[in-house]
N, C-alpha and C positions, 0 to 999 in steps of 0.2 A: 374362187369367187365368180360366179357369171357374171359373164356381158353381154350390158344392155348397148344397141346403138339407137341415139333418137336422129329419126328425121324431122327435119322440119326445111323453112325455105324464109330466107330474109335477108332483102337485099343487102351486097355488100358496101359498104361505104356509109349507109343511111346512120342517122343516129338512132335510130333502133338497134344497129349492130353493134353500135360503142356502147351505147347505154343499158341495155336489157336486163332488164330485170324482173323480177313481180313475183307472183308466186308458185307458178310452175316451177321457172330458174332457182328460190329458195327450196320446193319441194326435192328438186333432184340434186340440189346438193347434199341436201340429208339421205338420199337413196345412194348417193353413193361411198354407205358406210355397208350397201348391204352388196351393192352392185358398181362389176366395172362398167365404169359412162362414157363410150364416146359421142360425140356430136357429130353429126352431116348433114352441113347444109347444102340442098339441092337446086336452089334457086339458079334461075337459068344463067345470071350474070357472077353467079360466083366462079373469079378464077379455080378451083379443084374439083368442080364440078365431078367432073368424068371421074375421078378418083374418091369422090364422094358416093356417088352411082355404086360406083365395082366394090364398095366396100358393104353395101347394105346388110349382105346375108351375112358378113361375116362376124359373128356373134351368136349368142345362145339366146337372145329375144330381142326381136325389132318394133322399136315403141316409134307410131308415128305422128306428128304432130301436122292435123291436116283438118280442112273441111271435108265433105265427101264431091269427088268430080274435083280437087282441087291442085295443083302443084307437086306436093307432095303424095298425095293418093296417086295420081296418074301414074309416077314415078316409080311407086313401089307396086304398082298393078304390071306394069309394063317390063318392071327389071326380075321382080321375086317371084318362086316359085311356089307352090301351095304346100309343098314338099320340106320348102324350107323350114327354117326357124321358124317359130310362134312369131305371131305378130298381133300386135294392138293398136288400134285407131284411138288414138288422143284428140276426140274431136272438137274442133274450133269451129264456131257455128251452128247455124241452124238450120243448113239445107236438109232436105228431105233426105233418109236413108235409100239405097235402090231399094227398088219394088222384090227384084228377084233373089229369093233365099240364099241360094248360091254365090251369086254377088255377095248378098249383105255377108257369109262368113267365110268371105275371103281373111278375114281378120276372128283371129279367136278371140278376142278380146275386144269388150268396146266401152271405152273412156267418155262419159257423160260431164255438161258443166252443173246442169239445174235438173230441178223434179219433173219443172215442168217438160223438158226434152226426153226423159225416159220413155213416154210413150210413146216415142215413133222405132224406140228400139225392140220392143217386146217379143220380136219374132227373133232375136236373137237370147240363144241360149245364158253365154257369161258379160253380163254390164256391170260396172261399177261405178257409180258418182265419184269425183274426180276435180275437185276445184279447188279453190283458196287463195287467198291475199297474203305476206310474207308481213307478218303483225309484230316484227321487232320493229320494222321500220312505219306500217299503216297503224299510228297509235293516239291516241292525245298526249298532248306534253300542257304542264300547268304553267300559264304566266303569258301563254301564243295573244294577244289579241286577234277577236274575229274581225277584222277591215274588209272582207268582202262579203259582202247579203247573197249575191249567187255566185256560182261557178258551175262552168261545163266541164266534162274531159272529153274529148276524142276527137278526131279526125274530121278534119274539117270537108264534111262530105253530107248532101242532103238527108243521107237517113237517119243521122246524127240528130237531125231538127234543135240544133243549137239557136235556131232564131227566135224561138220563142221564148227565150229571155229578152226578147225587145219588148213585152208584155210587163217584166217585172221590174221593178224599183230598184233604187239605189245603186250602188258596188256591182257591176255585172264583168264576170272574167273567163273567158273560152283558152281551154289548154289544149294545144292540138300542136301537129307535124306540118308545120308550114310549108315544109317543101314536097308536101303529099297533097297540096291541099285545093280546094274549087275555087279560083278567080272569086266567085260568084259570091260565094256563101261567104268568104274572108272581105270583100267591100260589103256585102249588106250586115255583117256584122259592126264594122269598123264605122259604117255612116250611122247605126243606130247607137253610138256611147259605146260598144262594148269593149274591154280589154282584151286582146287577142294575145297568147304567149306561145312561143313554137314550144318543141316537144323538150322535156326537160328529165332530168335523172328521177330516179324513183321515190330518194329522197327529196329533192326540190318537190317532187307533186306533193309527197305528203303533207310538208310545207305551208302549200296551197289549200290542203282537206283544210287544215287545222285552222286556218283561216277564214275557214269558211261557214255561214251560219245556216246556209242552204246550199244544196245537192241539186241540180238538174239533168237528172238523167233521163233527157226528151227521144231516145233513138226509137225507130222501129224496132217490129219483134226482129225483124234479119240486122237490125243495124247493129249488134252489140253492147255494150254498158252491162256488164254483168261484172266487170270485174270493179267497174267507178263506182256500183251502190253495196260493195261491199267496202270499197277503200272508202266512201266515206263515212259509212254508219263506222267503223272504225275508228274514222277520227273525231269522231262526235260531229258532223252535223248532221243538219236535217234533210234527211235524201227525201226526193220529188221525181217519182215516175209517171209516165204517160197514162194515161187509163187506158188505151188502147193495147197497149203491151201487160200481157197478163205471165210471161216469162218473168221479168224486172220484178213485176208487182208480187211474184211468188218469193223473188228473192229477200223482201223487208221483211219476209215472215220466218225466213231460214233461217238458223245460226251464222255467225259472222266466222268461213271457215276460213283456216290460216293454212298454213304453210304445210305445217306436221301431217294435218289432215288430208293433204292434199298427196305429200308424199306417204301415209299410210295407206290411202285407198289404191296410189298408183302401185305400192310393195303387193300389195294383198292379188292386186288382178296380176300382177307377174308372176309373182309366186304359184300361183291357182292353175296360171296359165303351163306356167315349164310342169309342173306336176301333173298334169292332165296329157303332156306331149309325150 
C-alpha cells in the first residue's frame, strides 16, 4: 500500500485541533482505504515539530496542505528535495501562484478549490479540482425549525465583512473562533444585536445551516467562504454572496461537492502522479 504523508500546520491546543473536521478530513479518510496516511503537523508551536520536519520525505507521496509563500509551503521548500518523493500542493487560498515556471513545479501535482482558481494555474502541466463538504453530516433533517433569518460563518476577521448583516432583519448569528478573533469586529457586531458563537464542532455548525433561512457569505475574493456556501446550499438555505466576489458567485452555480468527490479527485492526482514518477 503506498504512503501518503500530508503536511499541513494547526495550532496546537486551538479547538481547531480538537475539533477538525470538514471535508478534506472526511475525504482522506476514505483515501485511506487506498493509501497509508500519516499526518505532520508543522506548525511552529507544535511540540514534534522537528520530528515532523525529518519525517516529510519519508513516504512514497507528499500531499501538502498550504497556501503558496505560506507555513507549510516554506517548510517543505526549505526541508524536500526535488529529487524526493512526488509532491502535491493542496492549495488553501487564493494567493497568486509564483511567476517563475520552476518555482511553480516544484510540486508535480497541483490541488485546486474552485473553477474560478484554475486559471492562475495553467502554466502548470497536472491540476485537479479538489474540494468538498462531508454531506453525511452537511444535510437537511425534516422537523429542524428555521429560528434564525441570517447566519455568518468564519472568523472574526475584516475580510470576513460579517458586519453587513447589521443591514439585515431579524435573527442575525456570526459563527467564528473567538479566541482568533478582532476586538474590533466582535464589539461592533455585538453593539449592533448580532449573536456571536465561538467556534463549534462540525456537527453543531451544521445544526446552525439547518436553522438557517439565509447564508451570508460577505468575505473578500482572499477572505475565504468557500466551503460555508457549500455547507449551506447543503442544508437548504438560502446562500447570499457579495457581488464583488465572483469566486463565491462561481460557486452557487457548481454542484454541491462532497466528500467522495473530494477524495476521488485527490486518489486520481496521486495516482497520476506516482505513475508518472
Amino acid at each position: 500500500m503506498p504512503s501518503v504523508n500530508v503536511a499541513y500546520a494547526v495550532p496546537p491546543g486551538s479547538r481547531k485541533a480538537a475539533l477538525w473536521h470538514d471535508g478534506f478530513t472526511a475525504g482522506m479518510e476514505l483515501l485511506q482505504e487506498e493509501f497509508q496516511v500519516r499526518w505532520l503537523n508543522v506548525h511552529p508551536e507544535h511540540p514534534d515539530r522537528k520530528e515532523h520536519l525529518s519525517g516529510l520525505e519519508d513516504c512514497d507521496y507528499l500531499l501538502v496542505k498550504s497556501n503558496w509563500d505560506w507555513i507549510v509551503d516554506r517548510c517543505v521548500r526549505e526541508r524536500c528535495r526535488r529529487s524526493g518523493p512526488p509532491k502535491g500542493l493542496l492549495i488553501s487560498g487564493v494567493a497568486s501562484p509564483p511567476r517563475r515556471r520552476r518555482t511553480l513545479r516544484f510540486y508535480d501535482a497541483l490541488f485546486y478549490e474552485t473553477r474560478w482558481y484554475e486559471a492562475k494555474l495553467r502554466r502548470h502541466p497536472r491540476r485537479f479540482q479538489a474540494f468538498g463538504i462531508d454531506t453525511r453530516v452537511m444535510r437537511t433533517r425534516q422537523g429542524v425549525e428555521r429560528d434564525i433569518d441570517w447566519l455568518s460563518v468564519g472568523a472574526l476577521k475584516p475580510y470576513k465583512r460579517h458586519e453587513r448583516l447589521l443591514d439585515k432583519r431579524g435573527r442575525r448569528v456570526v459563527v467564528g473562533d473567538l479566541a482568533n478573533s478582532e476586538p474590533a469586529v466582535l464589539s461592533q457586531l455585538k453593539a449592533g444585536g448580532i449573536e456571536v458563537s465561538d467556534f463549534v464542532s462540525y456537527e453543531e455548525l451544521a445544526g446552525y445551516y439547518r436553522r438557517a433561512r439565509n447564508v451570508l457569505a460577505a468575505a473578500t475574493v482572499t477572505g475565504g467562504g468557500e466551503r460555508c456556501v457549500l455547507e449551506g446550499r447543503a442544508c437548504g438555505a438560502t446562500v447570499h454572496v457579495a457581488e464583488d466576489n465572483p469566486k463565491l458567485r462561481g460557486l452557487l452555480e457548481e454542484p454541491v461537492w462532497d466528500h467522495t468527490h473530494y477524495a476521488r479527485q485527490l486518489a486520481t492526482g496521486i495516482r497520476l502522479t506516482l505513475g508518472a514518477a
